[in-house]
N, CA, C and O of each residue as an XYZ file, in Angstrom:
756
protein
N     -20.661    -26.358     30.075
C     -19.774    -25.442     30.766
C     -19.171    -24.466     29.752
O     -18.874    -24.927     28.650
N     -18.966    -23.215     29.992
C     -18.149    -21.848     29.295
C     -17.150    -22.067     29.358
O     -16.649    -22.211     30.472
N     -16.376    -22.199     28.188
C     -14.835    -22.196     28.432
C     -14.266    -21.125     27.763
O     -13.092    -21.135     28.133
N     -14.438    -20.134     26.929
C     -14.257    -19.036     26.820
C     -14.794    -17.786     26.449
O     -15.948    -17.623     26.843
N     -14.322    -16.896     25.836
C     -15.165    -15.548     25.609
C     -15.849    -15.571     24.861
O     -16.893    -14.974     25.121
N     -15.742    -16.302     23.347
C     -16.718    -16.466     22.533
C     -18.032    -17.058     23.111
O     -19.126    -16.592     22.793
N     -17.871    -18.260     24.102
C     -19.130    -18.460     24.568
C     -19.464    -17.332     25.747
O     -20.618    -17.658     26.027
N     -19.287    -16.701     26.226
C     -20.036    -15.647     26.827
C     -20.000    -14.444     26.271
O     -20.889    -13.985     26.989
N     -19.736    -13.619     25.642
C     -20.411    -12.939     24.797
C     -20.114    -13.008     23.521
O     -19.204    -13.755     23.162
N     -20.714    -12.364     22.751
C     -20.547    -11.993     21.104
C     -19.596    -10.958     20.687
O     -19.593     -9.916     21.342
N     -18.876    -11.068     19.808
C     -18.133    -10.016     19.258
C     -18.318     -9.373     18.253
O     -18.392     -9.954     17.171
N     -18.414     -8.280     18.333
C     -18.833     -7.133     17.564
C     -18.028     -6.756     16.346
O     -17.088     -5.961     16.364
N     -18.470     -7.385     15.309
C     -17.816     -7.087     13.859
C     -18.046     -6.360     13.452
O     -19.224     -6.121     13.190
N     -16.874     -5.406     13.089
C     -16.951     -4.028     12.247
C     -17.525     -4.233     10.811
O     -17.247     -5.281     10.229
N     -18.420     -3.163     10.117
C     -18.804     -3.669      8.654
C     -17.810     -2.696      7.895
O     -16.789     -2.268      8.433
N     -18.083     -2.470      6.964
C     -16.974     -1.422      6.211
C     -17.257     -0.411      6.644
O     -16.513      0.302      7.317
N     -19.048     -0.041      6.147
C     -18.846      1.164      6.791
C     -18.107      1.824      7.728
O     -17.380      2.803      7.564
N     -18.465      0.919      9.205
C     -17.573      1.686     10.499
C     -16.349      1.799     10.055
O     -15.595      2.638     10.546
N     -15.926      0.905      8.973
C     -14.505      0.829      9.398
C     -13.739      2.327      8.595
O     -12.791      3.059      8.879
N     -14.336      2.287      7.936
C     -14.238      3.829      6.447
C     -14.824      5.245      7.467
O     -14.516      6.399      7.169
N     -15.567      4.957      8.498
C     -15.723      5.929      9.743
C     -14.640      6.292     10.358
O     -14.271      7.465     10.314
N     -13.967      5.362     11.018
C     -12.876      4.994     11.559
C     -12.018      5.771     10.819
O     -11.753      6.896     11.243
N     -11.638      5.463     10.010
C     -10.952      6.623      9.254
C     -11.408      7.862      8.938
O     -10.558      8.725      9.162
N     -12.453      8.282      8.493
C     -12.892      9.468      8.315
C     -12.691     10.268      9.508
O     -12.302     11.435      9.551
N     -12.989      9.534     10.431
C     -12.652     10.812     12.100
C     -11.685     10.536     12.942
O     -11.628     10.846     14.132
N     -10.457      9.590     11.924
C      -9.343      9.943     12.702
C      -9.023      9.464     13.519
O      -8.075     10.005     14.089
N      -9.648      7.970     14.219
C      -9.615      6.825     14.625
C      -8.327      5.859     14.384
O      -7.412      5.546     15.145
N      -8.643      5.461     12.862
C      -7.175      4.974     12.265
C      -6.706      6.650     11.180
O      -7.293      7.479     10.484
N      -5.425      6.376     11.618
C      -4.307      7.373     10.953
C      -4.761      6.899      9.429
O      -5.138      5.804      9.012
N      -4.517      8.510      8.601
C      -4.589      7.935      7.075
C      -3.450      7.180      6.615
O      -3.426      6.584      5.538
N      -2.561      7.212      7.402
C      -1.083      6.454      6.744
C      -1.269      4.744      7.421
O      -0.395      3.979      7.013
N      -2.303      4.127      8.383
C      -2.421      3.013      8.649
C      -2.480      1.872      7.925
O      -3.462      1.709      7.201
N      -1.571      0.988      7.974
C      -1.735      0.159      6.456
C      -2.316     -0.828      7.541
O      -1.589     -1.313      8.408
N      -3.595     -1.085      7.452
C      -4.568     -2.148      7.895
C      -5.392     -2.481      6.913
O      -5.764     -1.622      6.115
N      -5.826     -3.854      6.817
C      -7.639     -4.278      6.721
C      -8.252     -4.116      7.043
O      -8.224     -3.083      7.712
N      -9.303     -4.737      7.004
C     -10.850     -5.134      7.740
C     -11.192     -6.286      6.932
O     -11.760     -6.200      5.843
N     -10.628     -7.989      7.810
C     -11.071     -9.338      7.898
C     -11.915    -10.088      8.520
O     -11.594    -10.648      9.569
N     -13.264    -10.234      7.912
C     -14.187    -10.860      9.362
C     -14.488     -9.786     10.123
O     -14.761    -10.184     11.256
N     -14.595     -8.181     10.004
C     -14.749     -7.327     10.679
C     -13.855     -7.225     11.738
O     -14.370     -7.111     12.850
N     -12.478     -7.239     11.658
C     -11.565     -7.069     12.517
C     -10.618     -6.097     12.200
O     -10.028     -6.997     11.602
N     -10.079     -5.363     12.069
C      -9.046     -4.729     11.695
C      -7.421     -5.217     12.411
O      -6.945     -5.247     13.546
N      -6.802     -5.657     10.597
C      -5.906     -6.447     11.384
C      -4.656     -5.342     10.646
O      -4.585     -4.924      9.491
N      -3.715     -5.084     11.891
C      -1.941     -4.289     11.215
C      -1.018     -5.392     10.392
O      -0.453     -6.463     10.613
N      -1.214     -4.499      9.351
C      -0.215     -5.317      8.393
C       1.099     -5.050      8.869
O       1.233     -4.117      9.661
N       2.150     -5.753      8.495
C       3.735     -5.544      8.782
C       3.770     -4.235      7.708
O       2.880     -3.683      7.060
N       5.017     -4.037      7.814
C       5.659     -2.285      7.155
C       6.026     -3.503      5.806
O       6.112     -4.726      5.923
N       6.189     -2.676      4.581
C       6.471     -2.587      3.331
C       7.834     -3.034      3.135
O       8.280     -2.336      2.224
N       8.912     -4.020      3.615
C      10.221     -4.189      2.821
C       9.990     -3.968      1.644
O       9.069     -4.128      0.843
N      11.833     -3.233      1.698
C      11.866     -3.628      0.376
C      12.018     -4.508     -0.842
O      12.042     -4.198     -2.033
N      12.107     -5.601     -0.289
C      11.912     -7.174     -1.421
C      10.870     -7.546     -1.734
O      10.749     -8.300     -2.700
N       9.501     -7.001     -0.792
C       8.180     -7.356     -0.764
C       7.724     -6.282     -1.431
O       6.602     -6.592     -1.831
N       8.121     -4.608     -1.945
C       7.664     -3.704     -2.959
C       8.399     -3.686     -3.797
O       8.028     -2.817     -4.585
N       9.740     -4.393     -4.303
C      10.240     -4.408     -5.793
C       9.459     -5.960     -6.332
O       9.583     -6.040     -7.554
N       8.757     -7.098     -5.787
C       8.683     -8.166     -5.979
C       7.204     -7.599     -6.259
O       6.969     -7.659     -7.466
N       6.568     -7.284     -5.820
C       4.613     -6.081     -6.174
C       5.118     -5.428     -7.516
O       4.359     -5.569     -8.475
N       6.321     -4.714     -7.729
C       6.124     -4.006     -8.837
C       6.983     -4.861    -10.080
O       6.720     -4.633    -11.261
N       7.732     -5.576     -9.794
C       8.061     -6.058    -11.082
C       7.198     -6.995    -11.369
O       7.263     -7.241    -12.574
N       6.269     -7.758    -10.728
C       4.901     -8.635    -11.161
C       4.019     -8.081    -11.538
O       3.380     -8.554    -12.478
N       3.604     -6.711    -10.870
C       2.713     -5.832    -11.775
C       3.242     -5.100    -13.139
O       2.462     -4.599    -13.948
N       4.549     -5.100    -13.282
C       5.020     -4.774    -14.631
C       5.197     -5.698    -15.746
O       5.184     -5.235    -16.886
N       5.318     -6.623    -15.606
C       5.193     -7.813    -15.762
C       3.634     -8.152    -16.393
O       3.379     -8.830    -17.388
N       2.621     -7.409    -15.421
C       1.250     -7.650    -16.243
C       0.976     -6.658    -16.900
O       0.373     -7.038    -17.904
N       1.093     -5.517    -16.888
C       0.923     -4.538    -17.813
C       1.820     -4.562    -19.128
O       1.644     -3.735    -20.023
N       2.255     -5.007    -19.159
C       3.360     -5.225    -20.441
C       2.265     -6.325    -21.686
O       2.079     -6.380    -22.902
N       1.787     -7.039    -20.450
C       1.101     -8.367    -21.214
C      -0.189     -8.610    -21.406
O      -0.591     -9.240    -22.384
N      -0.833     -8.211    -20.639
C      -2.250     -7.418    -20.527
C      -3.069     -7.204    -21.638
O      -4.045     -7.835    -22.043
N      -2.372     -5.965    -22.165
C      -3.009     -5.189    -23.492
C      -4.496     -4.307    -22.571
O      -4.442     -3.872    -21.421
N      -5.575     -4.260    -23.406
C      -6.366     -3.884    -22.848
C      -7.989     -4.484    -21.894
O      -9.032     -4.106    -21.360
N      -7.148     -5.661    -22.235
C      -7.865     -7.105    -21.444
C      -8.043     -6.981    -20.055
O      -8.678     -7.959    -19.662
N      -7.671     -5.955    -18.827
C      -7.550     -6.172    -17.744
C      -7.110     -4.697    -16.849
O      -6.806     -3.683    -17.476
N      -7.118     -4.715    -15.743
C      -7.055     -3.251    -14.874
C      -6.171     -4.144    -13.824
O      -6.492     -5.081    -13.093
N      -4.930     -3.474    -14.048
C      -4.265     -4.011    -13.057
C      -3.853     -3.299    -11.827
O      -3.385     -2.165    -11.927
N      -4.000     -3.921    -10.572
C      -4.676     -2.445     -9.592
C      -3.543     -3.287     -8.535
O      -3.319     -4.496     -8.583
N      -2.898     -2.275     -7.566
C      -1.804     -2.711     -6.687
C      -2.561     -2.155     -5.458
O      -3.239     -1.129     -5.415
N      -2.267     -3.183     -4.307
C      -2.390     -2.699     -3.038
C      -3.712     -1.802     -2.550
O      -3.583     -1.063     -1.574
N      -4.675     -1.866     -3.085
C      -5.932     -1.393     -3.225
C      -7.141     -2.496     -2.987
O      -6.971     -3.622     -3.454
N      -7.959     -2.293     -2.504
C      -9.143     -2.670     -1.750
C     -10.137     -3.482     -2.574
O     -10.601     -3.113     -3.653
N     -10.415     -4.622     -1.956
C     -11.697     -5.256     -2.868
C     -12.578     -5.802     -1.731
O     -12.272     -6.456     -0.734
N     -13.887     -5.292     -2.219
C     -14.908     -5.677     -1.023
C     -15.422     -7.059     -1.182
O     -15.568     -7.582     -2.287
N     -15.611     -7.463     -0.396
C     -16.027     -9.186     -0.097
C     -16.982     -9.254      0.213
O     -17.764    -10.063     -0.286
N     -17.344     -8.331      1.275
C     -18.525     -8.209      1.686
C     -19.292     -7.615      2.921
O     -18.688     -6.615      3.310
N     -20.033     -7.787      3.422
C     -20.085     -6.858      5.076
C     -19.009     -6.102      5.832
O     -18.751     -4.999      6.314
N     -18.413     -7.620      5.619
C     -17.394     -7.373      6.654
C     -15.741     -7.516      6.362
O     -14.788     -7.435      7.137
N     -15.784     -7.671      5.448
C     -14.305     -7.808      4.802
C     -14.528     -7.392      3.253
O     -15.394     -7.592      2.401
N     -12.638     -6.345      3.382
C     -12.270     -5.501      2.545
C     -10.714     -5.631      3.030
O     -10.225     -5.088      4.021
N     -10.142     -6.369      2.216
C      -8.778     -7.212      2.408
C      -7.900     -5.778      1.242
O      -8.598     -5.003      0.589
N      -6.575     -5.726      1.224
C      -5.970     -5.338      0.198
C      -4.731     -6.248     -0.139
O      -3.664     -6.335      0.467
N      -5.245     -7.032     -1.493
C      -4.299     -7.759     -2.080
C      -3.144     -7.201     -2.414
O      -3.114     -5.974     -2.328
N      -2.054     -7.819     -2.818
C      -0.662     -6.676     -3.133
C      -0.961     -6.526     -4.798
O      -0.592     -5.457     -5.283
N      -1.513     -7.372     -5.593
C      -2.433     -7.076     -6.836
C      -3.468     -7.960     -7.731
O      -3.322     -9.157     -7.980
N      -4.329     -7.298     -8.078
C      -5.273     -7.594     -8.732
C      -5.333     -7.404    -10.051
O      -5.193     -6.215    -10.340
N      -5.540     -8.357    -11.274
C      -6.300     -8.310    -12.088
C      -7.721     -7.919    -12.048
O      -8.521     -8.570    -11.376
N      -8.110     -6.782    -12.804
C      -9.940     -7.203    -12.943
C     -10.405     -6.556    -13.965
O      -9.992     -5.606    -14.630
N     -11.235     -7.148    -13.986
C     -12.331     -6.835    -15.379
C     -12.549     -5.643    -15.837
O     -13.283     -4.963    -15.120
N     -11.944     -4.878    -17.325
C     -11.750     -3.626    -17.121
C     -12.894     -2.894    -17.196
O     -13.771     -3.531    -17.780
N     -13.287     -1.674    -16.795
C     -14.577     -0.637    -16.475
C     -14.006      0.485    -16.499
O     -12.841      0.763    -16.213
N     -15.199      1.413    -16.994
C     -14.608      2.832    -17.825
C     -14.344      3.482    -16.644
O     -13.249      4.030    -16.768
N     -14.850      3.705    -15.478
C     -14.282      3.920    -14.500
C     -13.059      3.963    -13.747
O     -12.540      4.856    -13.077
N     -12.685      2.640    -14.050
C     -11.688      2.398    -13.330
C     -11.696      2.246    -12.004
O     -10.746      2.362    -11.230
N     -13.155      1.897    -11.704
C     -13.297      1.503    -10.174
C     -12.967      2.731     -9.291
O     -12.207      2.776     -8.323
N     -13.695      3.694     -9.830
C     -13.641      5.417     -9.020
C     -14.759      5.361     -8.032
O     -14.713      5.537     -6.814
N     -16.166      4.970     -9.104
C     -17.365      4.728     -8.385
C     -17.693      4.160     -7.326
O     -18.552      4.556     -6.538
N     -16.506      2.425     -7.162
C     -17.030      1.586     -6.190
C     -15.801      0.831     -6.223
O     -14.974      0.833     -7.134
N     -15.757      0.113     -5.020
C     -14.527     -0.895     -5.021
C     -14.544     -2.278     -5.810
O     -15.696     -2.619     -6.079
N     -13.791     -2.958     -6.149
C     -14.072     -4.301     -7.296
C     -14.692     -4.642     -5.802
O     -14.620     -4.170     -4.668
N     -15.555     -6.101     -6.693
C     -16.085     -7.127     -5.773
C     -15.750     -8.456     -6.232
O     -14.779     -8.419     -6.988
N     -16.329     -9.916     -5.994
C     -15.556    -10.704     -6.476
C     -15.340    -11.180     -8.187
O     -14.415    -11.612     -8.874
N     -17.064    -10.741     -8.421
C     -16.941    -10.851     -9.991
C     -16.033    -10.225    -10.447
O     -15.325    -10.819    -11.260
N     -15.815     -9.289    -10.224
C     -14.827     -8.158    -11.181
C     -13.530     -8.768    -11.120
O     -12.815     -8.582    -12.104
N     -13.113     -9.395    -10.261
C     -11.798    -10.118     -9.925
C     -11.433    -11.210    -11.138
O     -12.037    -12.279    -11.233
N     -10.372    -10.809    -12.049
C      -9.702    -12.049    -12.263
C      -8.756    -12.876    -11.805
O      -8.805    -14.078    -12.067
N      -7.599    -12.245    -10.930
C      -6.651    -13.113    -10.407
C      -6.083    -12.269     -9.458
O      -5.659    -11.131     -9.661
N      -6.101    -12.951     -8.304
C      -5.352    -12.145     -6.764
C      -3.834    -12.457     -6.910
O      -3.529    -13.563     -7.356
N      -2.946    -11.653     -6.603
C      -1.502    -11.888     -6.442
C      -1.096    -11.505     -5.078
O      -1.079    -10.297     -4.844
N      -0.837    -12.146     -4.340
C      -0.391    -12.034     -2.250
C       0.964    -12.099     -2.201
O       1.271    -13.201     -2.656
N       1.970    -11.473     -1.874
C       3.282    -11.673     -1.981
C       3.758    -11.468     -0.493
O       3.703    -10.467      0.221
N       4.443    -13.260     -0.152
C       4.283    -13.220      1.285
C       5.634    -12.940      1.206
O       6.287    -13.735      0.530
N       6.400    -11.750      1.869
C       7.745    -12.232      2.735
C       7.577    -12.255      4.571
O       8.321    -13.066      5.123
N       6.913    -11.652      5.234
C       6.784    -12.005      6.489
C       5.471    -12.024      6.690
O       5.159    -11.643      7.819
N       4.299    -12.434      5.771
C       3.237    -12.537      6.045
C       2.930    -13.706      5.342
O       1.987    -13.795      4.555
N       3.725    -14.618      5.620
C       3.182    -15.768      5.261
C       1.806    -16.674      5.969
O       0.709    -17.048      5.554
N       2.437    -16.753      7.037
C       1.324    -17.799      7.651
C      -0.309    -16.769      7.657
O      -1.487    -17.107      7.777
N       0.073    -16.013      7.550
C      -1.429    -14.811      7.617
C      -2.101    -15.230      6.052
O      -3.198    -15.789      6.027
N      -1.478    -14.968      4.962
C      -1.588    -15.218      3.473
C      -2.353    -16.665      3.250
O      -3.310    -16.729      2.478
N      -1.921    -17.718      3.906
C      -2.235    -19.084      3.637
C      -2.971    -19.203      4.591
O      -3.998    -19.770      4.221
N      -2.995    -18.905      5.906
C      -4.267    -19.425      6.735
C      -5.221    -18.682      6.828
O      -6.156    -19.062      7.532
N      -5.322    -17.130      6.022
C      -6.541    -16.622      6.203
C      -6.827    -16.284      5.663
O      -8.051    -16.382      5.569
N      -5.949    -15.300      4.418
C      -6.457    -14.793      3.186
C      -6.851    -15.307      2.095
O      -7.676    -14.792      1.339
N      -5.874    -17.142      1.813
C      -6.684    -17.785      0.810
C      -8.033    -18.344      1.389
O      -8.986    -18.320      0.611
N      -8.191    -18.722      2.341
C      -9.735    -18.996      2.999
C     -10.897    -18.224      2.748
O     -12.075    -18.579      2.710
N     -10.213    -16.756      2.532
C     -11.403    -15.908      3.001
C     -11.302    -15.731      1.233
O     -12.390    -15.217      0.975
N     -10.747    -15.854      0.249
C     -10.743    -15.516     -1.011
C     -11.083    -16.931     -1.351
O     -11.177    -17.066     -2.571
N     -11.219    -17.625     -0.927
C     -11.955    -19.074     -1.930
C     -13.710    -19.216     -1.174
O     -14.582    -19.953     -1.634
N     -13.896    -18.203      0.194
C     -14.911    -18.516      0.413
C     -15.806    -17.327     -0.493
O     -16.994    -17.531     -0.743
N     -15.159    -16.171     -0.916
C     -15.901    -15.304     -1.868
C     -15.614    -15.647     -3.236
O     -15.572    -14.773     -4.102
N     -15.409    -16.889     -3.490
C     -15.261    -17.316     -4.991
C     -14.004    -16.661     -5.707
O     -13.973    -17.115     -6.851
N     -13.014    -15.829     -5.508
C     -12.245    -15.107     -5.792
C     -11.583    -17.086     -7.100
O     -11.258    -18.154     -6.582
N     -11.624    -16.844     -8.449
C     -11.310    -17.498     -9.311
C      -9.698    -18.791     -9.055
O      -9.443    -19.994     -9.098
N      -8.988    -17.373     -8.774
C      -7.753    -17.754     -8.966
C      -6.748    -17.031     -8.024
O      -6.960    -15.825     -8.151
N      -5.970    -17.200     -7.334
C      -4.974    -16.658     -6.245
C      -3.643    -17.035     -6.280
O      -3.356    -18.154     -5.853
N      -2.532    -16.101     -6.833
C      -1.214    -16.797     -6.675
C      -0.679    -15.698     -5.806
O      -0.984    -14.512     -5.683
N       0.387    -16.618     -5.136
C       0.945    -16.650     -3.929
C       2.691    -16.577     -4.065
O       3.275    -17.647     -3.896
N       3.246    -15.758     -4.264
C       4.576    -15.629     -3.549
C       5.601    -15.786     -2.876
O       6.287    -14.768     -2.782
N       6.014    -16.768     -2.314
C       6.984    -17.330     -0.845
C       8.004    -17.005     -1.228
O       8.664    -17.704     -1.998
N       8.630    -15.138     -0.501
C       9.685    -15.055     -1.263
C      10.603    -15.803      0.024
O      11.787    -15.666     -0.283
N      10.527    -16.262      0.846
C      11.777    -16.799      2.018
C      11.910    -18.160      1.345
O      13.081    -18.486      1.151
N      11.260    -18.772      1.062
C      11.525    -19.843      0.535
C      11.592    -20.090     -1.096
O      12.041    -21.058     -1.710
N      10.983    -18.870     -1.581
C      11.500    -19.081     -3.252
C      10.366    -19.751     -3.886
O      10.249    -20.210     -5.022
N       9.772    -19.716     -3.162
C       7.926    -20.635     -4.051
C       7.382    -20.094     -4.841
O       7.748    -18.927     -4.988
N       6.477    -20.493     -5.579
C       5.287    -19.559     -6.411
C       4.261    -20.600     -6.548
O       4.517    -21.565     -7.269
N       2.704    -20.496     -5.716
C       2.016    -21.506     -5.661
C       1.223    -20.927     -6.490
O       1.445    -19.724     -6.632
N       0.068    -21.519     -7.305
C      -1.427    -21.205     -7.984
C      -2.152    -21.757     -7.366
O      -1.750    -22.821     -6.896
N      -3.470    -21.351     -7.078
C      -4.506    -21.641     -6.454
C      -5.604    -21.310     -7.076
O      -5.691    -20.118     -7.373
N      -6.845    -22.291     -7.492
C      -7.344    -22.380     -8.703
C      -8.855    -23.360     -7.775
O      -8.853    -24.167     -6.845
N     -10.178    -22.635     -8.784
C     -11.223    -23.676     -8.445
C     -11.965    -23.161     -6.500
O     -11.956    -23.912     -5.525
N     -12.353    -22.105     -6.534
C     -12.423    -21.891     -5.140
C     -13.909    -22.767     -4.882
O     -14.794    -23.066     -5.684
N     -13.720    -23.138     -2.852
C     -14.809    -23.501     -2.920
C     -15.144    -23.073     -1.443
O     -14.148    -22.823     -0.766
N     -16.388    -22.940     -0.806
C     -16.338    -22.651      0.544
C     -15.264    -23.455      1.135
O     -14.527    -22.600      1.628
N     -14.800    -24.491      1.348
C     -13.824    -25.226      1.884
C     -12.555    -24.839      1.825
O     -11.741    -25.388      2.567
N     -12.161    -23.845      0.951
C     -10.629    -23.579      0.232
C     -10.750    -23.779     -1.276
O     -11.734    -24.068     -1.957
N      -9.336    -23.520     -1.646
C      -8.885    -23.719     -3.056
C      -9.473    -25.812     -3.297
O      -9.688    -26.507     -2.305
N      -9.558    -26.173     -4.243
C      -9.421    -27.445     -4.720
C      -7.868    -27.662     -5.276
O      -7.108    -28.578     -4.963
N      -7.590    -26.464     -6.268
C      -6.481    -26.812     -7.398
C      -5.400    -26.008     -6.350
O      -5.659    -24.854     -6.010
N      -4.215    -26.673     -5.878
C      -2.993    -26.273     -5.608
C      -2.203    -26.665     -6.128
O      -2.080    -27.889     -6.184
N      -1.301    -25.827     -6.748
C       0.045    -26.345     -6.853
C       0.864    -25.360     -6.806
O       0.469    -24.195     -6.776
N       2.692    -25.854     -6.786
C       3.644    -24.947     -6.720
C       4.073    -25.142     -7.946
O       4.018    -26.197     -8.578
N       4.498    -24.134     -8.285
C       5.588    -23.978     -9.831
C       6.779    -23.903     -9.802
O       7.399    -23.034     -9.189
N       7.371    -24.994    -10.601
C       8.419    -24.915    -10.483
C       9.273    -24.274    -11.566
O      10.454    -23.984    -11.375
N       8.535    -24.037    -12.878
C       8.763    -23.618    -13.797
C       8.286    -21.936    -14.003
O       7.466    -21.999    -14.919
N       8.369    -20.995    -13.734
C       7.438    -20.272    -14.035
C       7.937    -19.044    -15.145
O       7.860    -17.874    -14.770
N       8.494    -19.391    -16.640
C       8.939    -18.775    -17.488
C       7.522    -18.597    -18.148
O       7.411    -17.643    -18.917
N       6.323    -19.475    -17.921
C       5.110    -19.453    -18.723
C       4.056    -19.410    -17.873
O       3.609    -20.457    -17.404
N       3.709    -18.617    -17.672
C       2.451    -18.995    -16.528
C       1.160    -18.253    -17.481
O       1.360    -17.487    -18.424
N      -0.047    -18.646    -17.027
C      -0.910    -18.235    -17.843
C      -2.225    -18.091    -16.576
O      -2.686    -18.976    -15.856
N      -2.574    -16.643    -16.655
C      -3.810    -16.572    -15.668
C      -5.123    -17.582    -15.892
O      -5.093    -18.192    -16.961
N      -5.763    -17.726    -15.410
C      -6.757    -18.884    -15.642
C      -8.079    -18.335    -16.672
O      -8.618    -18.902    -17.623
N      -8.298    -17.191    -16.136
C      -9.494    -15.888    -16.935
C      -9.010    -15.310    -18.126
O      -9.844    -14.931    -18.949
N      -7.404    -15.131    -18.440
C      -7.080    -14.271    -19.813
C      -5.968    -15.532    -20.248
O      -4.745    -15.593    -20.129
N      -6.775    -16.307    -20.693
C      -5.906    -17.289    -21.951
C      -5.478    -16.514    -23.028
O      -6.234    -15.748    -23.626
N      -4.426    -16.659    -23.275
C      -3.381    -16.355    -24.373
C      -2.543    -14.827    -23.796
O      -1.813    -14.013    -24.361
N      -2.999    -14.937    -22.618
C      -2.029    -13.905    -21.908
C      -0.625    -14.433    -21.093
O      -0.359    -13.880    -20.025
N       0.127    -15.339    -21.527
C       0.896    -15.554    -21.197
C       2.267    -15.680    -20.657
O       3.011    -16.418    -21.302
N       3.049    -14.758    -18.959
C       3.920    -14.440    -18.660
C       4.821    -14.809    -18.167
O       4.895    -15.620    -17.244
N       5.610    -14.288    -18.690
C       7.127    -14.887    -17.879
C       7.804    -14.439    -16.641
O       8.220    -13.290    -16.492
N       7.875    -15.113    -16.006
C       8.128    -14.641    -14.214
C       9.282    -14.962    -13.887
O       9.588    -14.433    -12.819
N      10.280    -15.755    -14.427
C      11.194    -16.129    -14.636
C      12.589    -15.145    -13.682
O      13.507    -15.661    -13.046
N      12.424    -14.200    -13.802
C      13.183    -13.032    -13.232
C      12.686    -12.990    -11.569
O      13.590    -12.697    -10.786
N      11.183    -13.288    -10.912
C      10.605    -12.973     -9.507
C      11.931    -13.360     -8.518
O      12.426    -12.524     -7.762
N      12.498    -14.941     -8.652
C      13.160    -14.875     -7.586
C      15.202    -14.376     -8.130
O      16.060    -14.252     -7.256
């Protein structure tokens, strides 16, 4: 017996392309702060401001420490694949003379995702680390500014992360890909 829509028809997943169409003719507004997850286009919440001073003092935070080891890229696009092109709030990645003008990072290029949930939590943990441990994405830390958390997520596998934990300490944190890059976060909450 049919018990719902998925079993009677199929749903039509957007690939990037359409979705970069979509924009080109004005479909989605250029000011639309959306994705494309699983070929869906999903509306992000609006930008507080605790959720863009908490993006930029972590990205200042890596550029300070960095050196020339890394491209640290905010709120900008990394392709996954067909059908998903997520925008993390920041990325580490592998630096290129480019600067990723040519093409969007993919997962190799990725060293460490940074997601900073204040009202996008349950979205962050039930879909975005899923969909970033099923593209191998290395390493993923996570944000909980309502509750004051800072989790690492480490070891991806189709299943999810393996390595979780929360920090409780985080005057030293050390990305998993740039050993001896070691920062102090100490100031986030």
């Amino acid at each position: 017996m049919l018990n719902t829509t998925d079993d009677l028809f199929q749903r039509h997943r957007l690939t990037v392309a359409e979705y970069y169409r979509m924009g080109d003719t004005g479909i989605l507004a250029p000011d639309a702060h959306v994705e494309l997850i699983e070929g869906e286009v999903i509306d992000m919440p609006p930008i507080g401001s605790v959720h863009a001073g908490t993006v930029d003092y972590v990205a200042d935070v890596f550029r300070r420490a960095r050196g020339e080891r890394a491209i640290v890229r905010m709120q900008n696009p990394v392709f996954l694949d067909l059908h998903s092109e997520p925008q993390p709030d920041i990325m580490l990645l592998r630096p290129r003379p480019d600067f990723y003008r040519s093409s969007h990072p993919t997962p190799a290029d990725v060293f460490l995702i940074v997601e900073v949930a204040d009202t996008s939590l349950a979205y962050d943990t039930q879909i975005k680390l899923s969909l970033y441990a099923r593209h191998g994405i290395p390493e993923v830390w996570l944000v909980d500014l309502p509750n004051r958390r800072f989790f690492v997520h480490r070891t991806p596998t189709p299943a999810g992360f393996q390595d979780n934990h929360i920090l409780t300490d985080i005057s030293a944190v050390t990305p998993l890909l740039l050993p001896g890059n070691t920062l102090d976060l100490s100031g986030l909450f």
